[in-house]
C-alpha positions as CSV (number, residue, x, y, z in Angstrom):
1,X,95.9,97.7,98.7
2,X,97.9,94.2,99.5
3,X,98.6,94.0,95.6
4,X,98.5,96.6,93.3
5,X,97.8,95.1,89.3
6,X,101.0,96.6,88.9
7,X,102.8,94.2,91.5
8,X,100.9,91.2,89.4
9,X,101.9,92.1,86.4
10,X,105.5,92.2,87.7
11,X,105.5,88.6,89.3
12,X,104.1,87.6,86.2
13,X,106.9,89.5,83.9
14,X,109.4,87.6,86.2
15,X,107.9,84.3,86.1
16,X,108.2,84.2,82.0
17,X,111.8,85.8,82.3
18,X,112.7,82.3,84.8
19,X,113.8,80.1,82.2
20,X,116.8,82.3,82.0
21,X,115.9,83.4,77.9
22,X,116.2,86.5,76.6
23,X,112.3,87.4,75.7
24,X,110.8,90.3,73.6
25,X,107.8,92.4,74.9
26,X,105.3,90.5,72.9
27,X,105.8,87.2,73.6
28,X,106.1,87.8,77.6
29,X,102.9,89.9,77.2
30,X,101.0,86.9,75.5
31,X,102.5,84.3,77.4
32,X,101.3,86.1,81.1
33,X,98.4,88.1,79.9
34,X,99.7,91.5,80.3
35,X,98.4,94.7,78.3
36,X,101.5,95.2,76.6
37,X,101.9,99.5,77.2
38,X,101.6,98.8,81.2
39,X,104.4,95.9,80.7
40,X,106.9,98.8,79.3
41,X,106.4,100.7,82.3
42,X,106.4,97.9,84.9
43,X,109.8,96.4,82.8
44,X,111.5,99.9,83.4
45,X,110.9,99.6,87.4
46,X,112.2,96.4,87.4
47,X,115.0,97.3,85.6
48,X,116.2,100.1,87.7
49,X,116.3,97.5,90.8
50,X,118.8,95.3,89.1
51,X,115.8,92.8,88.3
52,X,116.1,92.8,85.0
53,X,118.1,93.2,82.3
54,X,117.0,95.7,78.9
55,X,118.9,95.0,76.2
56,X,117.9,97.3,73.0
57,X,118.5,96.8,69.3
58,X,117.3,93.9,66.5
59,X,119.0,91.0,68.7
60,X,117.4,92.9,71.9
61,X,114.7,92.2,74.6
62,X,114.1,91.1,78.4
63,X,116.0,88.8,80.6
64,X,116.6,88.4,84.4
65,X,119.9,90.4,85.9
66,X,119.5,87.9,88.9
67,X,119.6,84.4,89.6
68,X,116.1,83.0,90.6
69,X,118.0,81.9,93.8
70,X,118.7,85.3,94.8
71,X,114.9,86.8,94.4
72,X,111.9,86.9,96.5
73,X,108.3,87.9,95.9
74,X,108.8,90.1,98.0
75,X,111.9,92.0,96.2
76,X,109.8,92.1,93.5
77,X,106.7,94.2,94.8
78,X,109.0,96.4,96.5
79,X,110.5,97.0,93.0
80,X,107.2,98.1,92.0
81,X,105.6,99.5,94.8
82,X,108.7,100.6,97.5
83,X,105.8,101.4,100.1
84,X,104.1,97.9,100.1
85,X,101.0,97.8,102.6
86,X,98.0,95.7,103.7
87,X,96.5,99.0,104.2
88,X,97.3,102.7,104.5
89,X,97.0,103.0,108.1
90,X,100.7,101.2,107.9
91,X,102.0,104.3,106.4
92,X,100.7,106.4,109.5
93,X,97.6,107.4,107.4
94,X,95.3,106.3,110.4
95,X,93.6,109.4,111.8
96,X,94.3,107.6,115.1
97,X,97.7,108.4,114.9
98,X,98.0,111.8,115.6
99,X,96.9,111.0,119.2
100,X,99.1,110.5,122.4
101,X,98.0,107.1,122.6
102,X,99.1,105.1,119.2
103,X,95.8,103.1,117.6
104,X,95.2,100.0,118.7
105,X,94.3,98.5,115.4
106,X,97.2,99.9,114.0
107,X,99.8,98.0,116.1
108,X,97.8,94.8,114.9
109,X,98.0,95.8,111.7
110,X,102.1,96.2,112.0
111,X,102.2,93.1,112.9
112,X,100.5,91.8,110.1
113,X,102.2,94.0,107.9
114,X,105.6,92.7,109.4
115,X,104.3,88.6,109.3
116,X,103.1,89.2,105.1
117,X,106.6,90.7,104.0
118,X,107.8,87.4,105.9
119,X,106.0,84.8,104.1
120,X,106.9,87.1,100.9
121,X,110.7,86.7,101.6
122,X,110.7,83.1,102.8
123,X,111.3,81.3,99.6
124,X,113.2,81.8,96.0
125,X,111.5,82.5,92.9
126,X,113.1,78.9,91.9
127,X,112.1,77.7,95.0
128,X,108.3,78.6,94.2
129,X,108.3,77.8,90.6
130,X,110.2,74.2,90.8
């Protein structure tokens, strides 16, 4: 549940897209390892959070909207997965919930939840990949 394949895949599609290059769907896909019909739909997310850019047409292909400066890990899973959790029980599936007295393991698990999206956000893609 911390990361989907999904999330992976779009780190990885990110990471090829750094060197600032305008890249067709092949070569990221070989380069990172990705089945190529999940990369369409994980390219689509990231596009519609201003991650990156689509460009269609012979001279067309993939590059990144944003400076690497300006990007976190964690902006990326959130493209891809906007409810990001260790677990459900963060999303109020615990069973617990529903009680007068808010689970235990719950609050522990928020403040997991809240010291992962942390770490996620502490440094630049460029930071990470220097």
């Amino acid at each position: 549940m911390l990361f989907t394949r999904e999330s992976d895949y779009a780190i990885r599609i990110v990471r090829a897209l750094s060197d600032g290059e305008r890249s067709n769907i092949k070569t990221i896909c070989r380069k990172e390892d990705i089945p190529e019909a999940f990369a369409y739909k994980i390219i689509k997310k990231l596009s519609n959070a201003d991650i990156v850019d689509v460009k269609r047409g012979v001279s067309g292909g993939f590059s990144l909207k944003c400076d690497t400066n300006d990007i976190t890990i964690y902006d990326i899973v959130i493209a891809i997965d906007p409810e990001f959790a260790i677990t459900r029980c963060i999303n109020n599936f615990c069973s617990m919930n529903g009680t007068d007295e808010r689970c235990k393991v719950h609050k522990e698990l928020l403040l997991v939840q809240k010291e992962v999206e942390n770490l996620l956000k502490k440094k630049s893609l460029r930071e990470i990949l220097k």
